[in-house]
NUVEX-707653 format. One record per atom (N, C-alpha, C): residue number from 1; atom name; y, x, z. Coordinates in pm, whole numbers, padded with zeros to 5 digits, always signed. Atoms other than C-alpha are relative to their C-alpha. Layout:
NUVEX-707653
+-----+------+--------+--------+--------+
!   n ! atom !     c2 !     c1 !     c3 !
+-----+------+--------+--------+--------+
! NUM !   CA !      Y !      X !      Z !
...
+-----+------+--------+--------+--------+
end
This chain:
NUVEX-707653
+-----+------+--------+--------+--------+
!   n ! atom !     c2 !     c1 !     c3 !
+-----+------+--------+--------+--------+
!   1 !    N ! +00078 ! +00119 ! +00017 !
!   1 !   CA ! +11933 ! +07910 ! +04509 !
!   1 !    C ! -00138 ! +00021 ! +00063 !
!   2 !    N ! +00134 ! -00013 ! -00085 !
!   2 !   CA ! +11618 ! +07839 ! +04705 !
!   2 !    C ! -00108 ! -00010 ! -00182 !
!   3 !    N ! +00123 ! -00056 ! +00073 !
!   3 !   CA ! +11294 ! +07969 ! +04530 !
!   3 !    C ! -00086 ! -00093 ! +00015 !
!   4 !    N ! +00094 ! +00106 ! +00007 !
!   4 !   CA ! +11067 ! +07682 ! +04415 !
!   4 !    C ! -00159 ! +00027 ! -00036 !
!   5 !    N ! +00115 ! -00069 ! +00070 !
!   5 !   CA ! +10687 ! +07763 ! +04411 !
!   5 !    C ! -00050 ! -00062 ! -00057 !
!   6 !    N ! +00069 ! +00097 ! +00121 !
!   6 !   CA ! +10486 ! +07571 ! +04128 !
!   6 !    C ! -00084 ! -00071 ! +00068 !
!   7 !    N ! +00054 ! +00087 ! -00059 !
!   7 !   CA ! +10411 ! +07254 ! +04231 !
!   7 !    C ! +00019 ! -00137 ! -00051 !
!   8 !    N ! -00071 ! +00121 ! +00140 !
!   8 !   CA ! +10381 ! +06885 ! +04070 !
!   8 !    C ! -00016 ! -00111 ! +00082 !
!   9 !    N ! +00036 ! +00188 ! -00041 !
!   9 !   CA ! +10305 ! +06480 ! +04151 !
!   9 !    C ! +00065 ! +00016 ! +00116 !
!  10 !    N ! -00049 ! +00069 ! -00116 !
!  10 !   CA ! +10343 ! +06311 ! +04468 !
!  10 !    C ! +00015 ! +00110 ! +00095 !
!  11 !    N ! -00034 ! -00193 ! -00028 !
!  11 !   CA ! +10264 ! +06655 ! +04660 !
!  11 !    C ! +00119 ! +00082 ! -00005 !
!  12 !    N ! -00112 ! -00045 ! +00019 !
!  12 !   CA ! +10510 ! +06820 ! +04466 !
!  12 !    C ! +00166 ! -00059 ! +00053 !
!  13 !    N ! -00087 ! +00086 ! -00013 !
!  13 !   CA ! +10759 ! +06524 ! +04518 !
!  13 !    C ! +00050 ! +00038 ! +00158 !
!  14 !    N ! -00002 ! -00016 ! -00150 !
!  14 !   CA ! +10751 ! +06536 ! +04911 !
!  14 !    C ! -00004 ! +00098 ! +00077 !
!  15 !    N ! -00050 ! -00188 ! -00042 !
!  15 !   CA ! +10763 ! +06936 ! +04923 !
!  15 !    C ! +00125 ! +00034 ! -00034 !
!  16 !    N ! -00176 ! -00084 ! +00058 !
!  16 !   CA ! +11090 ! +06962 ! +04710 !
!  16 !    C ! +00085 ! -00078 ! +00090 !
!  17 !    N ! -00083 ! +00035 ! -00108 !
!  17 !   CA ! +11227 ! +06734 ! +04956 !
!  17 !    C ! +00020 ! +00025 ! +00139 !
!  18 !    N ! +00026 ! -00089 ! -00067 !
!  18 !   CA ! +11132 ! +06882 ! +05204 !
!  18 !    C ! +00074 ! +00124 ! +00060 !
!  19 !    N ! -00065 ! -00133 ! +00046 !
!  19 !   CA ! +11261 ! +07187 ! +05114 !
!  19 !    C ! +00165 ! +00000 ! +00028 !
!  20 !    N ! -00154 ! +00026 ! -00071 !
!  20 !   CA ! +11613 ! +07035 ! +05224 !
!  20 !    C ! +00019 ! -00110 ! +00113 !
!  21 !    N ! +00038 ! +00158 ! -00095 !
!  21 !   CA ! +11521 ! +06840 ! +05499 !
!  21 !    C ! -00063 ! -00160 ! +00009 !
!  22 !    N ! +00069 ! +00136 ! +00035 !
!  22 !   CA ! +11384 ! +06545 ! +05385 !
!  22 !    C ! -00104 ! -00013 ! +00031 !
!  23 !    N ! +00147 ! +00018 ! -00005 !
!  23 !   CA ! +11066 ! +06377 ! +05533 !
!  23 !    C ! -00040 ! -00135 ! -00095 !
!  24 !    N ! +00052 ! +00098 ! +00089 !
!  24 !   CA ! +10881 ! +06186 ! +05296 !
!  24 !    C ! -00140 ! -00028 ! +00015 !
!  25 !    N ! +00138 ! +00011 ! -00057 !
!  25 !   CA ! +10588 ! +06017 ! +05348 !
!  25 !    C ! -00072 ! -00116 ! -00074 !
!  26 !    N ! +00106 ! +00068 ! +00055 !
!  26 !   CA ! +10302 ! +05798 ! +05126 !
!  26 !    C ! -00004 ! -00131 ! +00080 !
!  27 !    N ! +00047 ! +00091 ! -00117 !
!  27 !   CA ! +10348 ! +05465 ! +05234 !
!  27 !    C ! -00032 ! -00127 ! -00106 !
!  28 !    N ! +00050 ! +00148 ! +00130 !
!  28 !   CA ! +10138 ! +05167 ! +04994 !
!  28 !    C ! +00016 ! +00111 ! -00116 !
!  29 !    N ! -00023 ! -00026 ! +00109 !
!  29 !   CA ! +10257 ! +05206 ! +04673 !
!  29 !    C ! +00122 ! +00109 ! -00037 !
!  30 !    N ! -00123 ! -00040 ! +00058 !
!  30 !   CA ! +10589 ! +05422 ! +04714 !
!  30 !    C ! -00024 ! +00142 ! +00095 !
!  31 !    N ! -00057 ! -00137 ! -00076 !
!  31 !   CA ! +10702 ! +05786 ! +04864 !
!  31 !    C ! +00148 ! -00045 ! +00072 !
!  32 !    N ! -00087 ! +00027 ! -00084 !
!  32 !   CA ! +10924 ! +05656 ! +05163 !
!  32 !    C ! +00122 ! +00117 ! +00050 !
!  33 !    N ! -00096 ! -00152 ! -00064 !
!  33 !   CA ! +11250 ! +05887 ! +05309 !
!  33 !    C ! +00107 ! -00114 ! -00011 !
!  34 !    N ! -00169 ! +00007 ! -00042 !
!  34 !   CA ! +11581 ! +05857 ! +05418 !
!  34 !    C ! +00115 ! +00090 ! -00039 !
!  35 !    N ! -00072 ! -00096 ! +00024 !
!  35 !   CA ! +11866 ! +06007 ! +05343 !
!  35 !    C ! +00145 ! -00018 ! +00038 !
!  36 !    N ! -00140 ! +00066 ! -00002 !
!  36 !   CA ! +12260 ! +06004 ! +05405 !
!  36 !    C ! +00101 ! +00003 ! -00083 !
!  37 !    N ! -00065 ! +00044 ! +00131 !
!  37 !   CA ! +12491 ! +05906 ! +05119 !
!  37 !    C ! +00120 ! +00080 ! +00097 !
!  38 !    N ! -00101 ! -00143 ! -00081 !
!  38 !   CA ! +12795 ! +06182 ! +05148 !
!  38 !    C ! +00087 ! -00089 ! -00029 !
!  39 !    N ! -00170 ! +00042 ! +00022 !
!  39 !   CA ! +13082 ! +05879 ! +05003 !
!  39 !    C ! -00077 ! -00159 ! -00053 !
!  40 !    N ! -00011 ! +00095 ! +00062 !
!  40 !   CA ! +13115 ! +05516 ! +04942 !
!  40 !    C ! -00031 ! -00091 ! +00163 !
!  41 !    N ! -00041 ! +00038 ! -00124 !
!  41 !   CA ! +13080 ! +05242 ! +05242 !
!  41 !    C ! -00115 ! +00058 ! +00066 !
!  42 !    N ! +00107 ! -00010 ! -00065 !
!  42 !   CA ! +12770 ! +05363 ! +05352 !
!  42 !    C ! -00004 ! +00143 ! +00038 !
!  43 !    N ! +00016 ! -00138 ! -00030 !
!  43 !   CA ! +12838 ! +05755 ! +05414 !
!  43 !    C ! -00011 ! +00005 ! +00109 !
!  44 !    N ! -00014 ! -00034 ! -00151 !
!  44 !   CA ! +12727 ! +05908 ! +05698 !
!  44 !    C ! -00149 ! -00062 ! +00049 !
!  45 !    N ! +00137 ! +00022 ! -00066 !
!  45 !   CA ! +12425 ! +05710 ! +05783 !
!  45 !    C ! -00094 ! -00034 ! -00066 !
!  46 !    N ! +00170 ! -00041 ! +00083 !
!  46 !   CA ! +12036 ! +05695 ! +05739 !
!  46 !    C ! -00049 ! -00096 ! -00076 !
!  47 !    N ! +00013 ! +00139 ! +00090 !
!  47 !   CA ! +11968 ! +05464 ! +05434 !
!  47 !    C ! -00143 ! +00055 ! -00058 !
!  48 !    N ! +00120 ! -00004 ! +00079 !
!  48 !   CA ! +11616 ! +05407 ! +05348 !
!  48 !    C ! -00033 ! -00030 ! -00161 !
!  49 !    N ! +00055 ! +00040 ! +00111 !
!  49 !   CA ! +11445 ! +05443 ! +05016 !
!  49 !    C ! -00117 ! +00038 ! -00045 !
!  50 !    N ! +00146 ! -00084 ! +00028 !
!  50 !   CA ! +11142 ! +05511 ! +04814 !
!  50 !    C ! +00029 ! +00008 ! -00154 !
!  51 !    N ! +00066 ! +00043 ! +00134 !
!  51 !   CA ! +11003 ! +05572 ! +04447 !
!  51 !    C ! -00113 ! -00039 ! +00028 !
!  52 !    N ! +00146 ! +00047 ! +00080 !
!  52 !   CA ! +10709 ! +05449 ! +04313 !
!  52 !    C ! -00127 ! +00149 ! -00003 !
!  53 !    N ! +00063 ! -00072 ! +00023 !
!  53 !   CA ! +10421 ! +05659 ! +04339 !
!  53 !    C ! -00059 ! +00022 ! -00170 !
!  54 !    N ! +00010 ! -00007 ! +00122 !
!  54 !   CA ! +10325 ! +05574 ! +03988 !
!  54 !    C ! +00094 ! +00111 ! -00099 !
!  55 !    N ! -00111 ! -00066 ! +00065 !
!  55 !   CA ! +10667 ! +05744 ! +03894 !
!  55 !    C ! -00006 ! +00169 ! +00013 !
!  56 !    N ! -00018 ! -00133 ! -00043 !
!  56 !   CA ! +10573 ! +06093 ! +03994 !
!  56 !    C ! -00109 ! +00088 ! -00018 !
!  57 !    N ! +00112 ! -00120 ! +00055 !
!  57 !   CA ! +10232 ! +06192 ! +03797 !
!  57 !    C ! +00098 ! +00100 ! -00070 !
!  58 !    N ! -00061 ! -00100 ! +00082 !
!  58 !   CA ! +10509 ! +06366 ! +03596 !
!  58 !    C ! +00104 ! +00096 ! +00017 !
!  59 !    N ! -00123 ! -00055 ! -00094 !
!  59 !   CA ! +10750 ! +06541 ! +03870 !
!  59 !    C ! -00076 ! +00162 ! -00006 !
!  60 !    N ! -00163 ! -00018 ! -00020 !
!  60 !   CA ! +10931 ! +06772 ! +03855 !
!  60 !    C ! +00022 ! +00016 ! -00145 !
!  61 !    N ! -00010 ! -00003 ! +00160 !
!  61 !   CA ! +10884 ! +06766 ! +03433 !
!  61 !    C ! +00092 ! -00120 ! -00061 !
!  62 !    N ! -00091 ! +00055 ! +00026 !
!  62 !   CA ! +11046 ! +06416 ! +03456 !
!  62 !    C ! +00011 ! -00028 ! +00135 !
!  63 !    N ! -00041 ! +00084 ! -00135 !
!  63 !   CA ! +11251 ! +06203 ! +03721 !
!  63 !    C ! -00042 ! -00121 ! -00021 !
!  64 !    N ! +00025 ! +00138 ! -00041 !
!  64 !   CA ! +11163 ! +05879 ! +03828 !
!  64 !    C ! +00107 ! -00066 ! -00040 !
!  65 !    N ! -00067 ! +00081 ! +00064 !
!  65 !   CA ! +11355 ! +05609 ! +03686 !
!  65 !    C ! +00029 ! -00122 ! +00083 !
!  66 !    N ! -00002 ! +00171 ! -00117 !
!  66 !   CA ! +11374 ! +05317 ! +03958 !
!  66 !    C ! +00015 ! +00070 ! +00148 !
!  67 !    N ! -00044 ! -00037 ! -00133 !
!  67 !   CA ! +11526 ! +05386 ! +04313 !
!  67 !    C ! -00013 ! -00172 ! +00045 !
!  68 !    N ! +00112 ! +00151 ! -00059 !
!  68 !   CA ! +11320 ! +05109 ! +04539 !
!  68 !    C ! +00122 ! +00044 ! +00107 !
!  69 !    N ! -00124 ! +00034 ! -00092 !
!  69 !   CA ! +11621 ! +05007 ! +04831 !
!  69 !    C ! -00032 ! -00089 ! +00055 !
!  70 !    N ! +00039 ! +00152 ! -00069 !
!  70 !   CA ! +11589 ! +04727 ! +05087 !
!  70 !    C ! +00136 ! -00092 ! -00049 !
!  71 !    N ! -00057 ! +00108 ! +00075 !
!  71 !   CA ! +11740 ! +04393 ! +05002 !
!  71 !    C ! +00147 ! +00032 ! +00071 !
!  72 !    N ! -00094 ! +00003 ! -00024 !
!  72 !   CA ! +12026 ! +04456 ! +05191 !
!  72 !    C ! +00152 ! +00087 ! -00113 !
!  73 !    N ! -00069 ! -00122 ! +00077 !
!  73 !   CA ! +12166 ! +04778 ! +04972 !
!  73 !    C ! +00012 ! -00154 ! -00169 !
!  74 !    N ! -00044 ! +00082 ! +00128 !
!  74 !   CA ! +12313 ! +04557 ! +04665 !
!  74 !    C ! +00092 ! +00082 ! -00083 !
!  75 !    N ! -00052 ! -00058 ! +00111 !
!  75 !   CA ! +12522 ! +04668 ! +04338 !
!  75 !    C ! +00095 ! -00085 ! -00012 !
!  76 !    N ! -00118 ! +00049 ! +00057 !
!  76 !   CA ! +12846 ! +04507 ! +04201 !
!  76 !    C ! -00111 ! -00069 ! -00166 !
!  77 !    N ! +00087 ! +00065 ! +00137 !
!  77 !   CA ! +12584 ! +04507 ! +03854 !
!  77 !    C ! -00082 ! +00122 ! -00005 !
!  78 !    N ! +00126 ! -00076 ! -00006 !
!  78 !   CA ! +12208 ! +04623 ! +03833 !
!  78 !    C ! -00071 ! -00058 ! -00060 !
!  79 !    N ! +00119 ! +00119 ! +00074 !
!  79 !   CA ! +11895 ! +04555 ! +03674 !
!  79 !    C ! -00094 ! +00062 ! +00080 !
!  80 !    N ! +00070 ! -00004 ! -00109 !
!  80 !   CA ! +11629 ! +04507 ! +03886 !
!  80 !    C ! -00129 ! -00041 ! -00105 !
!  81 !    N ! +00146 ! +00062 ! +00061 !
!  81 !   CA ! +11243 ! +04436 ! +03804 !
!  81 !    C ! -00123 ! +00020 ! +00086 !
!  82 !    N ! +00106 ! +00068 ! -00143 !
!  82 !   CA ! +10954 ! +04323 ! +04031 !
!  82 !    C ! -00117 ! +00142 ! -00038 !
!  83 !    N ! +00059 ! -00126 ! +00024 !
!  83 !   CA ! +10761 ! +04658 ! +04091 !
!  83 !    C ! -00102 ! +00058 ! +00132 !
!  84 !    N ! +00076 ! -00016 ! -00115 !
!  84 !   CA ! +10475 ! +04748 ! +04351 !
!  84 !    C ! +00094 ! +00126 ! +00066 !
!  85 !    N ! -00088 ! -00061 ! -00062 !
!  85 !   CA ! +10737 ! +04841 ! +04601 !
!  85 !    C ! -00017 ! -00048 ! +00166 !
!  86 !    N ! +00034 ! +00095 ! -00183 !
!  86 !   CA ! +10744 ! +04769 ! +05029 !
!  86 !    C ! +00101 ! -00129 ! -00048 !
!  87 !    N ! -00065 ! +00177 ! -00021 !
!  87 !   CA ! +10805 ! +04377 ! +05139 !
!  87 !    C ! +00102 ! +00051 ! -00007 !
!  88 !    N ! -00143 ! +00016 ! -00024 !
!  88 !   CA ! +11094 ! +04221 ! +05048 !
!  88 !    C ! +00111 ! +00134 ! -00100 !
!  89 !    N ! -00139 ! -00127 ! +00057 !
!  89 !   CA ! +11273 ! +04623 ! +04898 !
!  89 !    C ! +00003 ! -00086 ! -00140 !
!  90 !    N ! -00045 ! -00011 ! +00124 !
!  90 !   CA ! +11425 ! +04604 ! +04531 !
!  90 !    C ! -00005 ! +00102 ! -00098 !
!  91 !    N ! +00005 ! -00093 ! +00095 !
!  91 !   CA ! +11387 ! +04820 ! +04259 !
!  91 !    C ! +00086 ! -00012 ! -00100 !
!  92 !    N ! -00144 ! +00007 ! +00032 !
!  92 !   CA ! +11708 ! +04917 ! +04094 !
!  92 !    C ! -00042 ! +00107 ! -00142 !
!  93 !    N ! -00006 ! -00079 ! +00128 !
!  93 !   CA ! +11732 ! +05098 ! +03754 !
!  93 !    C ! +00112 ! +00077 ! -00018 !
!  94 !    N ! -00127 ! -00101 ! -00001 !
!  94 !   CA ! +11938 ! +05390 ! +03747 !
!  94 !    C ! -00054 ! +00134 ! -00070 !
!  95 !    N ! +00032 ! -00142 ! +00090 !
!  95 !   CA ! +11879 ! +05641 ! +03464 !
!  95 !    C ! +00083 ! +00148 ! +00075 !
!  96 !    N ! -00104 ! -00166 ! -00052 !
!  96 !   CA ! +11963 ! +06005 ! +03597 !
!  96 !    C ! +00103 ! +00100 ! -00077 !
!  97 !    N ! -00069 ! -00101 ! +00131 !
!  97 !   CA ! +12079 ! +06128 ! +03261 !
!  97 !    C ! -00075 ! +00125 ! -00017 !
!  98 !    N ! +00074 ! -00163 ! +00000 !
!  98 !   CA ! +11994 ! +06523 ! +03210 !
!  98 !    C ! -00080 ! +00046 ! +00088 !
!  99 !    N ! +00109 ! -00069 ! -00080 !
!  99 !   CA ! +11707 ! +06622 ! +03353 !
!  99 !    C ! -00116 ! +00112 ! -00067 !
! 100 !    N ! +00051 ! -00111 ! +00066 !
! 100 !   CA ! +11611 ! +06971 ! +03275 !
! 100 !    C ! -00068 ! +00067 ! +00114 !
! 101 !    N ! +00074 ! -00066 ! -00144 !
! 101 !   CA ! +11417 ! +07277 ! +03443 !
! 101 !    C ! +00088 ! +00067 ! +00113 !
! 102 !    N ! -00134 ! -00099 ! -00097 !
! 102 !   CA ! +11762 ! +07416 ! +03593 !
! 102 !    C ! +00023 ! -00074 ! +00106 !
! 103 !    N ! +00009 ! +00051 ! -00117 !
! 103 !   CA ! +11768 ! +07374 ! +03942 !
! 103 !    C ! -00112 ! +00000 ! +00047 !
! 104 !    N ! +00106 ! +00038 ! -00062 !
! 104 !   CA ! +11590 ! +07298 ! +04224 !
! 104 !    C ! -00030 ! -00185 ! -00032 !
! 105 !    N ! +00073 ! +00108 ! -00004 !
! 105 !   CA ! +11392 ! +06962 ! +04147 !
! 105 !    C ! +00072 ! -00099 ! +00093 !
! 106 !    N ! -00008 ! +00037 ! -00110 !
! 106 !   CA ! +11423 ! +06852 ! +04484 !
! 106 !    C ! +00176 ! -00051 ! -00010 !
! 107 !    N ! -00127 ! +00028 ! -00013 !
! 107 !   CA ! +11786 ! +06897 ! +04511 !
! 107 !    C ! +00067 ! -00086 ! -00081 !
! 108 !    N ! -00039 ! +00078 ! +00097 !
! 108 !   CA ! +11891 ! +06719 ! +04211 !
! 108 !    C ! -00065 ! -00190 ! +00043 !
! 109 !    N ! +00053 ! +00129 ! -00013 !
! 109 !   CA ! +11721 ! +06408 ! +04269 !
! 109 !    C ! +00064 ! -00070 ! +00154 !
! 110 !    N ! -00047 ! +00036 ! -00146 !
! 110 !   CA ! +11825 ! +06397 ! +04657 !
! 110 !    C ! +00170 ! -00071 ! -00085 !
! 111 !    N ! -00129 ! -00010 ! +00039 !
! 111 !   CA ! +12178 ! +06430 ! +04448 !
! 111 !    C ! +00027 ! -00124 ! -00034 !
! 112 !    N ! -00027 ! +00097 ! +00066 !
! 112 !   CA ! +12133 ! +06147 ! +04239 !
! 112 !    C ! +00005 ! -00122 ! +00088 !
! 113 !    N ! +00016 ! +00139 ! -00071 !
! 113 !   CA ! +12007 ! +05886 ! +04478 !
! 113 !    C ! +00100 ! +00002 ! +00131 !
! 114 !    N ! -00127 ! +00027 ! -00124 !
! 114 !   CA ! +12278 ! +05935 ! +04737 !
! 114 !    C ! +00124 ! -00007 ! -00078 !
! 115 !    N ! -00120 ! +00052 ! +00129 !
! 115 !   CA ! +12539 ! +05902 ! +04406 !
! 115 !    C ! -00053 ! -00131 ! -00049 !
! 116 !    N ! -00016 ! +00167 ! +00017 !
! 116 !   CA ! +12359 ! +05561 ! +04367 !
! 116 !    C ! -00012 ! -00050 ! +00112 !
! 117 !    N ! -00001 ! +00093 ! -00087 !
! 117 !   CA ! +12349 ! +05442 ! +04686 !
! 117 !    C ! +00163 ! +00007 ! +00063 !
! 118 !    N ! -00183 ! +00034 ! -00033 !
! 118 !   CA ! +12754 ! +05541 ! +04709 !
! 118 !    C ! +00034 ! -00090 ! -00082 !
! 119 !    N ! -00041 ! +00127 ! +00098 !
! 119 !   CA ! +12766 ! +05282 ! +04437 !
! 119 !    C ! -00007 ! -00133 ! +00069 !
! 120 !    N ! -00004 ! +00092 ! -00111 !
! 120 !   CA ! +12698 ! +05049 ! +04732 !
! 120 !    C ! +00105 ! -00105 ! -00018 !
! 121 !    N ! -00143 ! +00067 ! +00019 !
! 121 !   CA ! +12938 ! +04748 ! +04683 !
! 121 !    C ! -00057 ! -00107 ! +00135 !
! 122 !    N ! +00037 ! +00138 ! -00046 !
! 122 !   CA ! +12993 ! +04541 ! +04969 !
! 122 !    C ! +00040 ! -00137 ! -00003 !
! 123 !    N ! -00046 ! +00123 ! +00049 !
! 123 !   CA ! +13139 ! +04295 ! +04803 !
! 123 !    C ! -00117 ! -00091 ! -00050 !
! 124 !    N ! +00053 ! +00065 ! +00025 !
! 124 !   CA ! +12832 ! +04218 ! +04625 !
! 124 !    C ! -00168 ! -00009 ! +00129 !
! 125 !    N ! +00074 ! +00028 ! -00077 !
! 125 !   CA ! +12623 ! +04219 ! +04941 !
! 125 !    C ! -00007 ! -00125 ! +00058 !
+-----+------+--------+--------+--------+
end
């Protein structure tokens, strides 16, 4: 397992991703990146998202709770809520479940949000 050196907030946020390729970058109100979803219709290519900068005075102690998506990325069933996010994206509610100190930070979270964006339905797009 890669060796994480003590590190927290937005900072922290955009180093643990980092740390597996990920560029992330401060843009308004959110921590912008890309990533590629490994299954569902969208595997394989570069799907934008952000959190909330608000969401990450408390990283890597908790996870962020809202995965911000552009309008296009839709759900079958979601709850959404109007959130200083970029024009136009969505903010989707997707609890992570267990979030402990085991692991890398970074990795786990990359994990989660490419397991909700395979939830991708394009039915309800």
């Amino acid at each position: 397992m890669l060796a994480r050196p003590q590190r927290d907030g937005v900072d922290g946020f955009i180093a643990d991703l980092a740390d597996f390729g990920v560029k992330a970058v401060v843009t308004g109100p959110v921590v912008h990146y890309a990533l590629q979803p490994v299954e569902g219709p969208l595997a394989g290519s570069s799907v934008s998202t952000a959190v909330g900068v608000g969401e990450l005075g408390s990283w890597p102690a908790a996870a962020p709770h809202w995965v911000h998506l552009p309008p296009d990325i839709t759900f079958a069933s979601t709850y959404t809520q109007p959130q200083a996010t970029l024009p136009g994206w969505i903010c989707h509610s997707r609890n992570i479940g267990v979030w402990d100190a085991a692991g890398h930070p970074g990795q786990k979270w990359l994990a989660h949000v490419r397991a909700v964006i395979g939830q991708f339905s394009e039915a309800a797009a």
